[in-house]
N, C-alpha and C positions, 0 to 999 in steps of 0.2 A: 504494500500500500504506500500510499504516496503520503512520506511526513515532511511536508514543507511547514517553517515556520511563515511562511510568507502568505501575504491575504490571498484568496483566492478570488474564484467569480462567486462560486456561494460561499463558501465558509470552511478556513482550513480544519477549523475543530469539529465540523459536523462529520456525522457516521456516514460511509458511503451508501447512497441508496440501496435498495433493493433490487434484485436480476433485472427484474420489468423495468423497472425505470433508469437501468443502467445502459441498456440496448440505445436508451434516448439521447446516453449523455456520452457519446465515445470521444468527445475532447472537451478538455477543461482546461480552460485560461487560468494563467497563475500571473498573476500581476506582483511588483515589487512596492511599495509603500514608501514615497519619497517626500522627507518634509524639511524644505528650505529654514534654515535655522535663522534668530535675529541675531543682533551684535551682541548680546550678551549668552548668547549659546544655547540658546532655548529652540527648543521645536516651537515654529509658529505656524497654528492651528490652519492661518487663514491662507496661507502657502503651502497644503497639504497634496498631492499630488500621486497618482498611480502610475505606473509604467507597465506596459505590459511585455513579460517579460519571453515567457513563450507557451506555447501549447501541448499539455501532456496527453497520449494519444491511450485510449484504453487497450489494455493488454489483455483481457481477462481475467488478472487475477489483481489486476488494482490498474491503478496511473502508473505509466511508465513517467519516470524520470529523467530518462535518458535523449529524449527526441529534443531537439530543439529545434526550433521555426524559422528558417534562414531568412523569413522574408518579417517575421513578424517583429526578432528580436534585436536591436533593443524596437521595442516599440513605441509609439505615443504619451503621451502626458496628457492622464484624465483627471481633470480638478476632482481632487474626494471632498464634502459637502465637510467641516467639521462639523462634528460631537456637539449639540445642546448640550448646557448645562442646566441639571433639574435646579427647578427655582428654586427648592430647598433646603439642595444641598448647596448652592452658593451663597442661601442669607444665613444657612448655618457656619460657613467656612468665614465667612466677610467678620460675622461675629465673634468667633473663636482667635481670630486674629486683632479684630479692633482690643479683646481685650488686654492685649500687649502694652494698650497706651494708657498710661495714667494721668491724673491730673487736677488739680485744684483750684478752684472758682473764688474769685472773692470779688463783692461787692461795699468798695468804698463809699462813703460819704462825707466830700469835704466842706471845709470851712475856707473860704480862698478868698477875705474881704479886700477889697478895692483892685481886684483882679480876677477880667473874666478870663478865666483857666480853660486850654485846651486840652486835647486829650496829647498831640505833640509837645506841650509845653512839660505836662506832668511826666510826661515818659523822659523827657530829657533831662529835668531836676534829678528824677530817681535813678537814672543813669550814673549821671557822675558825682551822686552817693553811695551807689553804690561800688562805683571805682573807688573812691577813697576809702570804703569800707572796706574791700576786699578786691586786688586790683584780677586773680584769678578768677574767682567767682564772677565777677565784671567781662572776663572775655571766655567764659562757660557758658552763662547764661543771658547774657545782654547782648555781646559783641554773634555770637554762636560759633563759635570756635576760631581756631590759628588761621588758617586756609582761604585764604579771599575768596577763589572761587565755588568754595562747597561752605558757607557758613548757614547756619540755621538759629537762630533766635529761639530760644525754648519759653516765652513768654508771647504774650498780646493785649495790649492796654486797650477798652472799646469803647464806645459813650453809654449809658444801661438805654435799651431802647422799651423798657417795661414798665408803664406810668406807676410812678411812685410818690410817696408821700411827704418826701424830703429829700429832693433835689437840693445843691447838685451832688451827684453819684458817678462815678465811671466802675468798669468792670475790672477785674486784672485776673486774668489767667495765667497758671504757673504748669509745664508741662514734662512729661518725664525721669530724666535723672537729674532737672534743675531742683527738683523737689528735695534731694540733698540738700540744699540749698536754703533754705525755708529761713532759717536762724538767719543767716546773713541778710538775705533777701529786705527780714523784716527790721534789721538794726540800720538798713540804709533806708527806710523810710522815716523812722525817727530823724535819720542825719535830714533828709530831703525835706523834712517840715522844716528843719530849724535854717536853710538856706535860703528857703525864700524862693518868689515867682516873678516875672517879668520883670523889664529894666529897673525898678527899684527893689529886686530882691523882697517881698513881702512876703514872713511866716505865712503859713498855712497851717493848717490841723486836719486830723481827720477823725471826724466826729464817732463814727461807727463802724464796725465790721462786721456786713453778712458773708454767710458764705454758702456759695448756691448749688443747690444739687440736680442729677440730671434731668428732670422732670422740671427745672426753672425757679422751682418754689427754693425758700431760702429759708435759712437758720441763724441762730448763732455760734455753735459749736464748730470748728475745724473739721472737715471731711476730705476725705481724700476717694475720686470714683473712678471708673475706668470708662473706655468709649465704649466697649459693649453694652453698656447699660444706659445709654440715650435710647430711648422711645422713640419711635415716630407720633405724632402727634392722632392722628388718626387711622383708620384702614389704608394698608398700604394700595389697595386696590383703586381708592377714591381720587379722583381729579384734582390736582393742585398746581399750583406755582411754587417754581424753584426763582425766588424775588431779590434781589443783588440792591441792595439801596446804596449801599457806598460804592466806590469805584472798586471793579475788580480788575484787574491786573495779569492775564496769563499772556504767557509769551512762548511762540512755535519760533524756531528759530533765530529766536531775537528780536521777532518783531510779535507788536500785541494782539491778541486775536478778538477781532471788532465783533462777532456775532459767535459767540459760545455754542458747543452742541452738549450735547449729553456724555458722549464718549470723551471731550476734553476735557468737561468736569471729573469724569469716571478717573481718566490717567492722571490726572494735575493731583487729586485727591487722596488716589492709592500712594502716590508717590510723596503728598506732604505724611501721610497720617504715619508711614513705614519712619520716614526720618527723622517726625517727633517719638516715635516707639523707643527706636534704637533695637539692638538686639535683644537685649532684658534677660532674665534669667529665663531659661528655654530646660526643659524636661530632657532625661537623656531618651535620645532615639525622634527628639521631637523639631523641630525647627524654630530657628529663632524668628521672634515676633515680626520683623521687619521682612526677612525671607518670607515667614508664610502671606504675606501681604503680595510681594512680586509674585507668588507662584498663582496669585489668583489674576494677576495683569489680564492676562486670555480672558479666561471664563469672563468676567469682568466686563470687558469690553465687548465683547460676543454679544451681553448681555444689554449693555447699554445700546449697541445696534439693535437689536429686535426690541427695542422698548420705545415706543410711538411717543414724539415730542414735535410740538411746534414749536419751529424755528424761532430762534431769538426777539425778542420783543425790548427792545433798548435804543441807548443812545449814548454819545463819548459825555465822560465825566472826568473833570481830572483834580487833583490835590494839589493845591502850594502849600509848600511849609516851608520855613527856616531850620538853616540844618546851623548847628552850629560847630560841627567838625568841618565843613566848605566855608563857613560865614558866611553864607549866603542865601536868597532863595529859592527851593527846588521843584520844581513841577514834574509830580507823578501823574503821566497820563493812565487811562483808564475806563470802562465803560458801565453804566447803569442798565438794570433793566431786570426781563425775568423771560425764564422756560417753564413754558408750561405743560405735562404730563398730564394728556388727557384720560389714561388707566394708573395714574399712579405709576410710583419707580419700581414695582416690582420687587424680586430679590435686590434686588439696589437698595433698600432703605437703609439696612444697617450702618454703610458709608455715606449715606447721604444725608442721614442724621445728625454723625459725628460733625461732620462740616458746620453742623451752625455754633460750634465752641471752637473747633480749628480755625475755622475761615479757610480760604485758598488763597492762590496766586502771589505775587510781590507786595509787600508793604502791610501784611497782618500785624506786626507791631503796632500800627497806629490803628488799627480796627479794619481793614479796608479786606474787602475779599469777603467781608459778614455775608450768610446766608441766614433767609428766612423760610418756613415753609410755611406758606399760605393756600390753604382750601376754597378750590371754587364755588362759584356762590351756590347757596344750597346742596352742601355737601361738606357742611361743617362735622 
């Protein structure tokens, strides 16, 4: 009998038919399995490809192995369709992986008299208080590492967008293994009160400390949650807007991408949430947090294609701030707007979730990248 590990026309593992139905089948195509790999060395599904390689002639007592097809072999390149992933098993994967990332919410409320405070202004007092508090912990978690071109920020300062009772407030999210960090973090905000705000340096205070759990609602005790524990707000099935209020910021080759799809939220996303994870402590025989996140890139994206979105709904928005390591001021370009998911994201939610405490794209330090998920009308 004929044991080719290679795919067949029906199927290498099936049992050879039966007498009768073998008379039917006196050659069988044995095709080779060919799949274009990407630059990081992966099989990519969507370049998957058959060859055929030649035709085994029935012998009677199984497939000969030995004939080869002078006219067939090598043969053509027949695209293979990839593999769906069950919706299941991707919003279970997507979560078992989100909970890699850790992280800790806190909801300020300051006192900032005779200065309206921004949220760049605040980030930049606490910065270099916290330089002077700790000038490593300063480029761990401020700066995000040595490396100019792979640095990541393990923080993001936001405005609160949740009407409250005692404005003013900003957010401040603390992410990963910055969370080491906590002690220092918070003895540079003591220093940052006593330095003062805008050209005249003026004290500030901060009056209160919530700190907010994945579901939004807030406390007072210290909590520490992971992103597999963000909810979607309602059935993932239901109609929504994915709503961008601040400038989002992604960039394909260096230039910015003016109308967002789903799959560029899908890549830009899996690829921040993996690099705030970090590897983490991983199970023996298990993969680390950050790996299990690229290993779903495919399915992922597979998924974001067959998930129905209308196209972009926006317009260019952009940020000036003063930087004051350039003294100067800096315009982040940028775009407003929203995608809307006429059946819901599907096995998408669990990452799509996480994104409204990460944010995406350039400039999440100053809050920029915020996602909101909003329910169409009558389908709250």
């Amino acid at each position: 009998m004929l044991h080719e590990q290679r795919q067949t026309g029906r199927s290498a593992s099936r049992v050879l038919p039966s007498a009768p139905r073998r008379e039917q089948a006196r050659n069988r195509q044995v095709f080779r399995t060919i799949s274009l790999r990407t630059p990081a060395g992966r099989p990519n599904p969507a370049k998957t490809f058959l060859r055929l390689e030649r035709v085994c002639r029935w012998s009677g007592n199984g497939f000969a192995t030995g004939y080869q097809s002078p006219i067939l072999s090598p043969g053509p390149l027949f695209r293979q369709k990839p593999q769906k992933p069950s919706p299941m098993s991707l919003e279970t994967d997507l979560r078992h992986a989100l909970a890699a990332l850790c992280l800790r919410a806190h909801r300020l409320f300051l006192a900032t008299p005779g200065v309206l405070a921004t949220v760049p202004m605040i980030r930049g007092v606490w910065g270099a208080a916290l330089r002077a508090e700790d000038e490593a912990a300063y480029r761990r978690v401020f700066v995000g590492g040595e490396d100019p071109s792979d640095r990541l920020p393990t923080y993001l300062f936001r405005p609160t967008r949740n009407a409250i009772a005692d404005p003013p407030a900003l957010e401040w999210i603390v992410f990963g293994n910055a969370l080491d960090d906590e002690a220092v973090m918070q003895r540079a905000w003591a220093r940052a009160t006593a330095m003062g705000l805008g050209p005249g340096r003026r004290p500030f205070s901060i009056r209160r400390t919530e700190y907010l759990h994945p579901d939004g609602t807030a406390g007072s005790a210290p909590t520490t949650w992971r992103a597999d524990q963000v909810l979607w707000p309602f059935s993932p099935s239901r109609p929504c807007h994915l709503v961008f209020p601040a400038p989002l910021r992604l960039l394909k080759k260096k230039r910015l991408i003016t109308a967002p799809t789903l799959p560029d939220l899908i890549e830009h996303a899996l690829r921040r949430v993996a690099a705030l994870a970090g590897p983490g402590d991983a199970e023996p025989g298990e993969a680390a947090g950050d790996d299990r996140l690229v290993t779903l890139t495919a399915s992922a994206l597979g998924a974001a294609e067959a998930t129905r979105a209308v196209p972009w709904d926006g317009r260019p928005l952009d940020l000036v701030r003063y930087s004051g390591t350039q003294k100067q001021e800096v315009e982040l370009h940028g775009v407003t707007g929203a995608l809307t998911l006429p059946y819901g994201p599907g096995p998408l939610w669990p990452l799509l979730a996480a994104l409204a405490w990460t944010h995406l794209g350039k400039g999440t330090v100053f809050g920029l990248g915020q996602m909101l998920i909003v329910p169409m009308d009558g389908h709250a």
